[in-house]
mmCIF file of the N, C-alpha and C atoms, coordinates in Angstrom:
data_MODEL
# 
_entry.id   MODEL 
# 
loop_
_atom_site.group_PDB 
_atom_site.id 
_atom_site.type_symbol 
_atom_site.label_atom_id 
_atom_site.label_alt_id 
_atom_site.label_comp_id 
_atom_site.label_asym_id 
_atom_site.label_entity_id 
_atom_site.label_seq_id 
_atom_site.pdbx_PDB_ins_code 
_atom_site.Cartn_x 
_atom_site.Cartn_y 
_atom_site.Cartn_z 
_atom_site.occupancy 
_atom_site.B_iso_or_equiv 
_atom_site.pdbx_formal_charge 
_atom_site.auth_seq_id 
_atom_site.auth_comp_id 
_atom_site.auth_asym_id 
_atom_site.auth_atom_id 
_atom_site.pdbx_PDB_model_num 
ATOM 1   N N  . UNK A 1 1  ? -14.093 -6.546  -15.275 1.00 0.00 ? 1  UNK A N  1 
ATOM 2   C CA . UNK A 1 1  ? -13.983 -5.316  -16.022 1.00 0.00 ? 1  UNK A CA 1 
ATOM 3   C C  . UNK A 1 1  ? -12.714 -4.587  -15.580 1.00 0.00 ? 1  UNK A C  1 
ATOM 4   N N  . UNK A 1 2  ? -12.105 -4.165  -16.739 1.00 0.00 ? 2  UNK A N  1 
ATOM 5   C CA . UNK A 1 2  ? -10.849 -3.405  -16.509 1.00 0.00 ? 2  UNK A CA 1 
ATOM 6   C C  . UNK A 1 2  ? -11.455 -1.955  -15.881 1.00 0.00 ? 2  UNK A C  1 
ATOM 7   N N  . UNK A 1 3  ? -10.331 -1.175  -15.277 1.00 0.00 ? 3  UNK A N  1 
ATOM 8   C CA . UNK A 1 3  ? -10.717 0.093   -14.908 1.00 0.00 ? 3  UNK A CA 1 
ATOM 9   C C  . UNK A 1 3  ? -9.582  0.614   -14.350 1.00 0.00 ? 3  UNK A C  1 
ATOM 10  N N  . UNK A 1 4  ? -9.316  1.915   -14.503 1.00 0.00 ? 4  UNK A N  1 
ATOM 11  C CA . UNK A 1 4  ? -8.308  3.526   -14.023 1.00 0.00 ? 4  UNK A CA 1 
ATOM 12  C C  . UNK A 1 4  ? -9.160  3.993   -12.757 1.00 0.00 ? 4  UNK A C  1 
ATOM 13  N N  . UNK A 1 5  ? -10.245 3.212   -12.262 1.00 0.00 ? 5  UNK A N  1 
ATOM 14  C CA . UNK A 1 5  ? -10.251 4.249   -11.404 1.00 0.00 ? 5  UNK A CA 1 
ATOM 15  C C  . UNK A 1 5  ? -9.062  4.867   -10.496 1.00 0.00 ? 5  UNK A C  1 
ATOM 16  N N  . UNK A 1 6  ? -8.103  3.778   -9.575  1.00 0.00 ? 6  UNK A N  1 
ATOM 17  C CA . UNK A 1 6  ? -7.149  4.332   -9.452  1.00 0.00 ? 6  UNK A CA 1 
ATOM 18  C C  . UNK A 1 6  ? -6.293  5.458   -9.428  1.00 0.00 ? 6  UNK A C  1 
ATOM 19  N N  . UNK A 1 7  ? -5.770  5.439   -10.538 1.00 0.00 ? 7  UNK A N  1 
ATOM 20  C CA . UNK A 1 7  ? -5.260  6.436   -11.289 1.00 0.00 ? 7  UNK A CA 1 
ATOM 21  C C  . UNK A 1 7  ? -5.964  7.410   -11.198 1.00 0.00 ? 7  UNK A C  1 
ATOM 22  N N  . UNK A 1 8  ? -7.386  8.217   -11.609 1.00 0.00 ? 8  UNK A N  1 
ATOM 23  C CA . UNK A 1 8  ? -7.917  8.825   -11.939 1.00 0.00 ? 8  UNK A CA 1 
ATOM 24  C C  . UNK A 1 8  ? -8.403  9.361   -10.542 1.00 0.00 ? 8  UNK A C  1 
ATOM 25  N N  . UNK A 1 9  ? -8.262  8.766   -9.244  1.00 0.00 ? 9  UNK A N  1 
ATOM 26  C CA . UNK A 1 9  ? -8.056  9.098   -8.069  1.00 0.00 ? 9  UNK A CA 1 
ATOM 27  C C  . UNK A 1 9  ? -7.076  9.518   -7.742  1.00 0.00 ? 9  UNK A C  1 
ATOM 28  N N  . UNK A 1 10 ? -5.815  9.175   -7.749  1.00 0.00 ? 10 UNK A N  1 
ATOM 29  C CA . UNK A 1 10 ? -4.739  9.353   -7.879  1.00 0.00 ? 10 UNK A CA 1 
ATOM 30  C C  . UNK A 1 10 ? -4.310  10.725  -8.443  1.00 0.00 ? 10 UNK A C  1 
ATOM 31  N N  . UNK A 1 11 ? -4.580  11.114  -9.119  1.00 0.00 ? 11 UNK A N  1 
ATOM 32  C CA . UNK A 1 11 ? -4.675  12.251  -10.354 1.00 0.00 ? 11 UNK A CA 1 
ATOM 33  C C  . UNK A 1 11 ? -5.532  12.962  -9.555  1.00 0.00 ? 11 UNK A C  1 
ATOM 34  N N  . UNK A 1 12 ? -6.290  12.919  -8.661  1.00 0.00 ? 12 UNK A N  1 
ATOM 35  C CA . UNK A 1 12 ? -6.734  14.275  -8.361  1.00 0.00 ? 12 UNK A CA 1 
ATOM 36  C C  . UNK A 1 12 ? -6.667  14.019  -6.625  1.00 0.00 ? 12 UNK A C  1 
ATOM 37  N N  . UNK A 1 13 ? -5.573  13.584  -6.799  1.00 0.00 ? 13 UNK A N  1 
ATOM 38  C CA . UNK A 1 13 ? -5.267  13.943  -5.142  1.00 0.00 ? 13 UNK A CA 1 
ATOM 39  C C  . UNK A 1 13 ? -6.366  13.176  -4.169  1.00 0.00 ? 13 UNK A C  1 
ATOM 40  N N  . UNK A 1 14 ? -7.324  12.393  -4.547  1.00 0.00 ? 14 UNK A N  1 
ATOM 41  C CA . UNK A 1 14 ? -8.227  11.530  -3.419  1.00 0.00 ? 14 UNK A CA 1 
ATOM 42  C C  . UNK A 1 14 ? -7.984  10.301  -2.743  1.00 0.00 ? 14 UNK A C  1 
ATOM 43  N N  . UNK A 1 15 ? -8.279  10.362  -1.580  1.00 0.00 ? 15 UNK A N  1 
ATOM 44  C CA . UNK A 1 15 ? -7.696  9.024   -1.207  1.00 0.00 ? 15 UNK A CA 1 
ATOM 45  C C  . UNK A 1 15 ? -9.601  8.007   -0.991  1.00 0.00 ? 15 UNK A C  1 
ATOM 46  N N  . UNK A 1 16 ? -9.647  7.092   -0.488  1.00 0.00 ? 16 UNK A N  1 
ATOM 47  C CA . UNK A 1 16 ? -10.790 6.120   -1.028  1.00 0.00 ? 16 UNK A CA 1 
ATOM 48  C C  . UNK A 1 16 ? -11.517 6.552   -0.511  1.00 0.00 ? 16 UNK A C  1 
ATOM 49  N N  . UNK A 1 17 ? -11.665 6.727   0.891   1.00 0.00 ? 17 UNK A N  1 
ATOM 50  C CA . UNK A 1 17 ? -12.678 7.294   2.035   1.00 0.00 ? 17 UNK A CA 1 
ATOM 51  C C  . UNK A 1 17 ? -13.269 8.963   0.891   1.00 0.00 ? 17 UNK A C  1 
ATOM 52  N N  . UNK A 1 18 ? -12.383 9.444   0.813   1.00 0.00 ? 18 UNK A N  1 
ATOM 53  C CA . UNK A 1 18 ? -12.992 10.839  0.013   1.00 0.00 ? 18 UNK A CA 1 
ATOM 54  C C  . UNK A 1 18 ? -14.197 10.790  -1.084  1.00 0.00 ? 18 UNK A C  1 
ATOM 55  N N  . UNK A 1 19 ? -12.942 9.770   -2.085  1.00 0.00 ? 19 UNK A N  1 
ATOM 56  C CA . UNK A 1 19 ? -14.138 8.902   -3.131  1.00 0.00 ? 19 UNK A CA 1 
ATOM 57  C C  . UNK A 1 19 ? -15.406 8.902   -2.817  1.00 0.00 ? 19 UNK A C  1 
ATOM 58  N N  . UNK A 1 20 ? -15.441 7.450   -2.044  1.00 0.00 ? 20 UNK A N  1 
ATOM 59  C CA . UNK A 1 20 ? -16.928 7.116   -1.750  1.00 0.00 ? 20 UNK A CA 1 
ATOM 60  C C  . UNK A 1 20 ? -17.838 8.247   -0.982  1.00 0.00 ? 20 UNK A C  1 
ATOM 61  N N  . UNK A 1 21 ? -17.468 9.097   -0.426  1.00 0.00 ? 21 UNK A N  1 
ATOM 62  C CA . UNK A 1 21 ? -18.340 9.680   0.299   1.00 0.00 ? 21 UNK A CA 1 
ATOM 63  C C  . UNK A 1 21 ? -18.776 10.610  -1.464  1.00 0.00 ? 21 UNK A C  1 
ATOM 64  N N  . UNK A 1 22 ? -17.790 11.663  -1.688  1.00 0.00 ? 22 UNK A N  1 
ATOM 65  C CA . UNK A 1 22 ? -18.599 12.309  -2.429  1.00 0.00 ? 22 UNK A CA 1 
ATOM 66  C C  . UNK A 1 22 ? -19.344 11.070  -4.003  1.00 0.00 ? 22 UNK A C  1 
ATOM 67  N N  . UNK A 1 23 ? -19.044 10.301  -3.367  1.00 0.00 ? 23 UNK A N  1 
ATOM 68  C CA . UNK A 1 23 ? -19.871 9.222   -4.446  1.00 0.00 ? 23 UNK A CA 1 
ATOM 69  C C  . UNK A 1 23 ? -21.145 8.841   -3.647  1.00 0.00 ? 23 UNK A C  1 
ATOM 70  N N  . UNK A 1 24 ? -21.150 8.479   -2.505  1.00 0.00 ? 24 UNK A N  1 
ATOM 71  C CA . UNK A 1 24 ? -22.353 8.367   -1.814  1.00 0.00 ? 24 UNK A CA 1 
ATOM 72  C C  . UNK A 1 24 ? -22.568 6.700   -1.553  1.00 0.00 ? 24 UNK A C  1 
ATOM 73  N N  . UNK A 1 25 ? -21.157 6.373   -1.370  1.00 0.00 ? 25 UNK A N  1 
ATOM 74  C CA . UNK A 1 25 ? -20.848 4.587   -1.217  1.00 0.00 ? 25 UNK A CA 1 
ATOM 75  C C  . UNK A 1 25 ? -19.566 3.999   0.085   1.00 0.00 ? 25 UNK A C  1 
ATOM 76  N N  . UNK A 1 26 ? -19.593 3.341   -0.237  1.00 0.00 ? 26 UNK A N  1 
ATOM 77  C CA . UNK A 1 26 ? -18.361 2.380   1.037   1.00 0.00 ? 26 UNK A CA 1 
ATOM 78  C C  . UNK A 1 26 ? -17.119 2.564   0.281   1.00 0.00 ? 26 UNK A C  1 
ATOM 79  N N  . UNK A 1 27 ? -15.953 2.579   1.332   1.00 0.00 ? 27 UNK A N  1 
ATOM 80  C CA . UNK A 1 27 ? -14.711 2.826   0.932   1.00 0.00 ? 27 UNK A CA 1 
ATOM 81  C C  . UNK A 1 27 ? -14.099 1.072   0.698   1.00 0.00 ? 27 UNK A C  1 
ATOM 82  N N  . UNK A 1 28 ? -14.963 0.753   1.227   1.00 0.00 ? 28 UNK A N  1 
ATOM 83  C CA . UNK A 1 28 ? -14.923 -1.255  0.427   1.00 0.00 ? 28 UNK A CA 1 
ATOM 84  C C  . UNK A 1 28 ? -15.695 -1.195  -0.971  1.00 0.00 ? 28 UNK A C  1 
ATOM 85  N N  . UNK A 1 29 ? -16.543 -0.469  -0.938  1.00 0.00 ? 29 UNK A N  1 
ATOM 86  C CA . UNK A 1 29 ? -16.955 -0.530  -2.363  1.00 0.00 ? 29 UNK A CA 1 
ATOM 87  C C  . UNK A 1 29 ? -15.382 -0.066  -3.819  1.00 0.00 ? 29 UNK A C  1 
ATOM 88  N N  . UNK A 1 30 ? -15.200 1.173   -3.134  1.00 0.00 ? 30 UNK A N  1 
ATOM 89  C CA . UNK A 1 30 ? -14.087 1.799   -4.076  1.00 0.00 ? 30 UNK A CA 1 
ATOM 90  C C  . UNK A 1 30 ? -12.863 0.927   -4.352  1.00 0.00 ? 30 UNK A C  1 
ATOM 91  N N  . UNK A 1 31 ? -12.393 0.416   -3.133  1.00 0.00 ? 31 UNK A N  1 
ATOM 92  C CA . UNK A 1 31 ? -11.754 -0.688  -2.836  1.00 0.00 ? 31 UNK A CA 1 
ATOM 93  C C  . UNK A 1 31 ? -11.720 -2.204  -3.834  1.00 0.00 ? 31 UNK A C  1 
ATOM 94  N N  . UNK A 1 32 ? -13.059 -2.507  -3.888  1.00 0.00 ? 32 UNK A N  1 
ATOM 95  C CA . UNK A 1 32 ? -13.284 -4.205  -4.478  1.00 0.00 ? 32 UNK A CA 1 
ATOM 96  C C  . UNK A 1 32 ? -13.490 -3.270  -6.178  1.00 0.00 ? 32 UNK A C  1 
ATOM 97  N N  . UNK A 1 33 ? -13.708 -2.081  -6.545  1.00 0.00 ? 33 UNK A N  1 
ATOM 98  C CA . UNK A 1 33 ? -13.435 -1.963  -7.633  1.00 0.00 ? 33 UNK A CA 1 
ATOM 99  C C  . UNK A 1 33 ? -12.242 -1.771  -8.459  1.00 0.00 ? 33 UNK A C  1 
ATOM 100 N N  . UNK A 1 34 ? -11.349 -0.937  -7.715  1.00 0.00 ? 34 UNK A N  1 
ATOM 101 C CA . UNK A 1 34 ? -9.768  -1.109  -7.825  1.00 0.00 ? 34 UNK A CA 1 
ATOM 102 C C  . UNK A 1 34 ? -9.449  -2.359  -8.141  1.00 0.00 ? 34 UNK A C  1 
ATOM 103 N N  . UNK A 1 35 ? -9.949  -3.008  -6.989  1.00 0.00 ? 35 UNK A N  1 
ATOM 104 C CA . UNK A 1 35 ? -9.485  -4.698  -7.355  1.00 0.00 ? 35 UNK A CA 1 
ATOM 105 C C  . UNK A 1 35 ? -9.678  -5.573  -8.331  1.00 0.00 ? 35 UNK A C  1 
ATOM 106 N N  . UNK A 1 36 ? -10.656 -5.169  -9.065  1.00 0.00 ? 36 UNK A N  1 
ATOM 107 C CA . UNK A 1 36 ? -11.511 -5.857  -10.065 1.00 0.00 ? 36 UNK A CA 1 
ATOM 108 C C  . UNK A 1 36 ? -12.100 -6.948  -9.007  1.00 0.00 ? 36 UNK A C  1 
ATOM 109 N N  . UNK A 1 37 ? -12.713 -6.606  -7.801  1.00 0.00 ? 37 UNK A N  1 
ATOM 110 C CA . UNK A 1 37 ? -13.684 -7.861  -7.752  1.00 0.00 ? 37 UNK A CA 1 
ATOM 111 C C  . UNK A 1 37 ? -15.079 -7.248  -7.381  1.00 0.00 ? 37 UNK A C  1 
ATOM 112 N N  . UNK A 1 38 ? -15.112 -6.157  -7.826  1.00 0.00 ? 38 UNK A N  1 
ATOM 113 C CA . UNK A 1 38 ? -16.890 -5.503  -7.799  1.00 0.00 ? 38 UNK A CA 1 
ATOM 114 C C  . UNK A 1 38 ? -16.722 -5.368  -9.348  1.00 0.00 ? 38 UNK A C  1 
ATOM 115 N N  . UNK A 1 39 ? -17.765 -4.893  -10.049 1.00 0.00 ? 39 UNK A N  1 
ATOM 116 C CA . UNK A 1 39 ? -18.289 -4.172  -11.542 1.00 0.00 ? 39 UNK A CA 1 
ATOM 117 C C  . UNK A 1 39 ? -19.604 -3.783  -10.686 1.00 0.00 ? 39 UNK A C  1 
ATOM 118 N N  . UNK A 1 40 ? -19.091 -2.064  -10.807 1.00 0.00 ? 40 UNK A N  1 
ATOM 119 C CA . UNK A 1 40 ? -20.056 -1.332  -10.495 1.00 0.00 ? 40 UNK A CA 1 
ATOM 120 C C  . UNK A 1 40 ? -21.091 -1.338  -11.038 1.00 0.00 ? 40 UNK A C  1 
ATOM 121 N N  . UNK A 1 41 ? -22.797 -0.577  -10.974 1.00 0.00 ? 41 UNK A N  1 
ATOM 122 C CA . UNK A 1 41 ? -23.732 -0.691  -11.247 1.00 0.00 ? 41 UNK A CA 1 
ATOM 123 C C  . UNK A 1 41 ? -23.513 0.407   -12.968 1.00 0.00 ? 41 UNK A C  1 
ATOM 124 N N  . UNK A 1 42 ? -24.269 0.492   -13.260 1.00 0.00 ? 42 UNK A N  1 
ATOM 125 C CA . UNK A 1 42 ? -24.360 1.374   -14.474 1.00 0.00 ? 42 UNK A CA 1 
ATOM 126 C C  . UNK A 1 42 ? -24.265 2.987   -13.786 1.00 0.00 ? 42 UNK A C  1 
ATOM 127 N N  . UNK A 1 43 ? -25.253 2.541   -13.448 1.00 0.00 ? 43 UNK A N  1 
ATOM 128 C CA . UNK A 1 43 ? -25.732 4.175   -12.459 1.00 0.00 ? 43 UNK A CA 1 
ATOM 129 C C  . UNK A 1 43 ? -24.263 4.626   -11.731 1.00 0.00 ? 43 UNK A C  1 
ATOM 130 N N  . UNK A 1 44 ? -23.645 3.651   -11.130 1.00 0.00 ? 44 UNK A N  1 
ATOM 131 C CA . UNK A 1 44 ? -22.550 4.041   -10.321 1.00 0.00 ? 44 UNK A CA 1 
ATOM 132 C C  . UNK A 1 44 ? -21.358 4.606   -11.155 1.00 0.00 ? 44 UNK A C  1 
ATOM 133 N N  . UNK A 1 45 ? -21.203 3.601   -12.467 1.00 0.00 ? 45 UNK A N  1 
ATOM 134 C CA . UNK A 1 45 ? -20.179 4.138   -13.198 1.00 0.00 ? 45 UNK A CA 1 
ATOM 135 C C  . UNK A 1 45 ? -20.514 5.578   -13.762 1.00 0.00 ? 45 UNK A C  1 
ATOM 136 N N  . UNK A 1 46 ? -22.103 5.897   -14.637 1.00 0.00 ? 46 UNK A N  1 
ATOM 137 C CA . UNK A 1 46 ? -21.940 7.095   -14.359 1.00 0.00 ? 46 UNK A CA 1 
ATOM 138 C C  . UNK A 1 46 ? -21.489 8.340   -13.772 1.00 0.00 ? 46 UNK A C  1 
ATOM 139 N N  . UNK A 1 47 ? -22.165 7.732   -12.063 1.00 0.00 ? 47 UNK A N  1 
ATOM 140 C CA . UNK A 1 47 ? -21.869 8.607   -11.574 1.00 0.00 ? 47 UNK A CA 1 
ATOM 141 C C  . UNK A 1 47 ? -20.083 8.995   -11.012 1.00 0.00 ? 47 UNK A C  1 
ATOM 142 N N  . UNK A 1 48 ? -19.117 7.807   -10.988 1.00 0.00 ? 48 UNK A N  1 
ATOM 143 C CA . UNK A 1 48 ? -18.014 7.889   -11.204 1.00 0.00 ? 48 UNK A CA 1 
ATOM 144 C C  . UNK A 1 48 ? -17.181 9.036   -12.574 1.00 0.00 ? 48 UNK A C  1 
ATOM 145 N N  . UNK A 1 49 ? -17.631 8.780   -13.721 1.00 0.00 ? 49 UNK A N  1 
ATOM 146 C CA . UNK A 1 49 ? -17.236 9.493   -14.720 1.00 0.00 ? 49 UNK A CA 1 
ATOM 147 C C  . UNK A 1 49 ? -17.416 10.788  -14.873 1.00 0.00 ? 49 UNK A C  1 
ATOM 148 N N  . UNK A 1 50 ? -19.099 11.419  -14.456 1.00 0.00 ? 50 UNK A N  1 
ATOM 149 C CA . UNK A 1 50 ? -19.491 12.750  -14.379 1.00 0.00 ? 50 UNK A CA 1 
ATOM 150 C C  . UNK A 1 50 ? -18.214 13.271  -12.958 1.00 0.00 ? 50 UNK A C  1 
ATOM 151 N N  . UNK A 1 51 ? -18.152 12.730  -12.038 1.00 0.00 ? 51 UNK A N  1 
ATOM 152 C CA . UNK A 1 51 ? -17.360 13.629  -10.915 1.00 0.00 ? 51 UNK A CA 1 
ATOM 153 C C  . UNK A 1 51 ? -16.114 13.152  -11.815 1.00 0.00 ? 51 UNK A C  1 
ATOM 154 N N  . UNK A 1 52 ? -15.565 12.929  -12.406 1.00 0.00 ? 52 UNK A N  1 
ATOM 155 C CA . UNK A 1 52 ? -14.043 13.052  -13.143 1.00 0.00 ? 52 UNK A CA 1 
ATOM 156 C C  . UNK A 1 52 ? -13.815 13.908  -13.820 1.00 0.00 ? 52 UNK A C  1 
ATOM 157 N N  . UNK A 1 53 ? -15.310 14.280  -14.753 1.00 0.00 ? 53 UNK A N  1 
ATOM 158 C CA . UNK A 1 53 ? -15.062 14.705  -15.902 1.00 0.00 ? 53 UNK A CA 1 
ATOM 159 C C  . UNK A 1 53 ? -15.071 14.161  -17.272 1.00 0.00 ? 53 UNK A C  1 
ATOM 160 N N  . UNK A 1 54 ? -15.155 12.918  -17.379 1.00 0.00 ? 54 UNK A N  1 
ATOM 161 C CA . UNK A 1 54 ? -14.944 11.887  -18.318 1.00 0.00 ? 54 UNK A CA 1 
ATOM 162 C C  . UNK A 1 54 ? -15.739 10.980  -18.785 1.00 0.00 ? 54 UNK A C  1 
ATOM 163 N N  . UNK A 1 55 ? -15.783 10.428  -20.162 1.00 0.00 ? 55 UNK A N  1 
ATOM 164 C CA . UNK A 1 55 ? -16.217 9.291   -20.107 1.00 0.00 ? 55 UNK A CA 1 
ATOM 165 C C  . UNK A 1 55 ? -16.293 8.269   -19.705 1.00 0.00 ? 55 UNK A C  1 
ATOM 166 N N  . UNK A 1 56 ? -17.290 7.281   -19.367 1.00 0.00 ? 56 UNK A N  1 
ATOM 167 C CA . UNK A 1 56 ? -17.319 5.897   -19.041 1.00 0.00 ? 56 UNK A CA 1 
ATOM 168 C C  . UNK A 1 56 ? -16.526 5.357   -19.573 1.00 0.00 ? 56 UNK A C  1 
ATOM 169 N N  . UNK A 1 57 ? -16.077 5.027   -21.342 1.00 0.00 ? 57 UNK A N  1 
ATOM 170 C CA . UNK A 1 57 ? -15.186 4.167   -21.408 1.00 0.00 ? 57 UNK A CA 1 
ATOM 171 C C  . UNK A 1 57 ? -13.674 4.448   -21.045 1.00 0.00 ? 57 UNK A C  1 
ATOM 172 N N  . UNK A 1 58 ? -13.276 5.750   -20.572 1.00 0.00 ? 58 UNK A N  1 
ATOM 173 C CA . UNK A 1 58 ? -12.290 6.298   -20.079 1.00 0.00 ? 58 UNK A CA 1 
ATOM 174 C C  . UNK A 1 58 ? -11.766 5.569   -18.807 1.00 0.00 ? 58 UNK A C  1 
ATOM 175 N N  . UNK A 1 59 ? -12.783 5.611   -18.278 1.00 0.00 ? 59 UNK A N  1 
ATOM 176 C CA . UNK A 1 59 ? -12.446 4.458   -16.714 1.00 0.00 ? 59 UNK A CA 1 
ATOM 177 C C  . UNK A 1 59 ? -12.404 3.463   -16.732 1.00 0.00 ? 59 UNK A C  1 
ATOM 178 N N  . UNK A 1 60 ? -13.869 2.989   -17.224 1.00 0.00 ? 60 UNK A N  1 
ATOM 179 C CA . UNK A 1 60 ? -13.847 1.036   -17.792 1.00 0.00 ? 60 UNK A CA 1 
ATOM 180 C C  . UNK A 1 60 ? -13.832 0.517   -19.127 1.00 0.00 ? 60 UNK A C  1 
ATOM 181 N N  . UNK A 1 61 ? -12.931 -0.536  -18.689 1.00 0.00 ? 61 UNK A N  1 
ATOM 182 C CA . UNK A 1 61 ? -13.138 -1.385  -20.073 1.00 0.00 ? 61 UNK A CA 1 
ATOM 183 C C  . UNK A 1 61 ? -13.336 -2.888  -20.007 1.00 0.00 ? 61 UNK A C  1 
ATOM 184 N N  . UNK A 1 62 ? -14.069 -3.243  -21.204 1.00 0.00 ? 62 UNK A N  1 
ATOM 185 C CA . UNK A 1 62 ? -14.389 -4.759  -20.755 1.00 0.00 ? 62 UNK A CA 1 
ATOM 186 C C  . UNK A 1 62 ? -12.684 -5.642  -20.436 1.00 0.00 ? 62 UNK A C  1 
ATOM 187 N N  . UNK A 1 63 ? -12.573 -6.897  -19.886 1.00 0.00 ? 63 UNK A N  1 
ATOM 188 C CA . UNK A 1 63 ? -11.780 -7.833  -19.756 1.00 0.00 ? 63 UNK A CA 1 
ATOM 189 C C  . UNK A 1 63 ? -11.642 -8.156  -21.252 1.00 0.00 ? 63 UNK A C  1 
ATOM 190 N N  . UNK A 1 64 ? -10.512 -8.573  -21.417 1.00 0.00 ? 64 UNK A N  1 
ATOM 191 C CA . UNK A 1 64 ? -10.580 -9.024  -22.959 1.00 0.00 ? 64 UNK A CA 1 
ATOM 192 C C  . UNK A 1 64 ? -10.427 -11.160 -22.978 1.00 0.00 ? 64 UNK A C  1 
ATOM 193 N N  . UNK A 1 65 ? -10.907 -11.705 -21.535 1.00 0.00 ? 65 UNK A N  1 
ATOM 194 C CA . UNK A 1 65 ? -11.491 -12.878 -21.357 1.00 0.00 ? 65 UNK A CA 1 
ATOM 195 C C  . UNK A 1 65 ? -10.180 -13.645 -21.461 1.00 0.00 ? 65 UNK A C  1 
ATOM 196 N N  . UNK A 1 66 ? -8.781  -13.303 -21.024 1.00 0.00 ? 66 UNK A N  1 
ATOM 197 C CA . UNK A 1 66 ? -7.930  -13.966 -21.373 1.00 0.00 ? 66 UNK A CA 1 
ATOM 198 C C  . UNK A 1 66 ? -7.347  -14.444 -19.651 1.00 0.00 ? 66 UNK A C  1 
# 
């Protein structure tokens, strides 16, 4: 799954450790999602989007399998 989280960290001044805590996760978690080698839970992406401000598909998007 594609994703801004990044950016959208980036954009508000957080660095990963910050992330996850007020997310309530591992700074390897925030980490392997940047990377594309996690796809967060549903629940998680929620809760990613509500602390942005934003929609879900704003952050993720499917791979387009290429």
């Amino acid at each position: 799954m594609n994703n801004k989280l990044k950016v959208y960290r980036a954009l508000h001044d957080l660095t990963q450790e910050q992330l996850a805590v007020a997310l309530g996760v591992t700074r390897q978690t925030i980490i392997a999602i940047e990377k594309k080698k996690y796809d967060p839970s549903l629940d998680l992406a929620f809760k990613i989007a509500r602390y942005f401000n934003v929609t879900i598909e704003e952050i993720f998007s499917p791979d387009d399998g290429r």
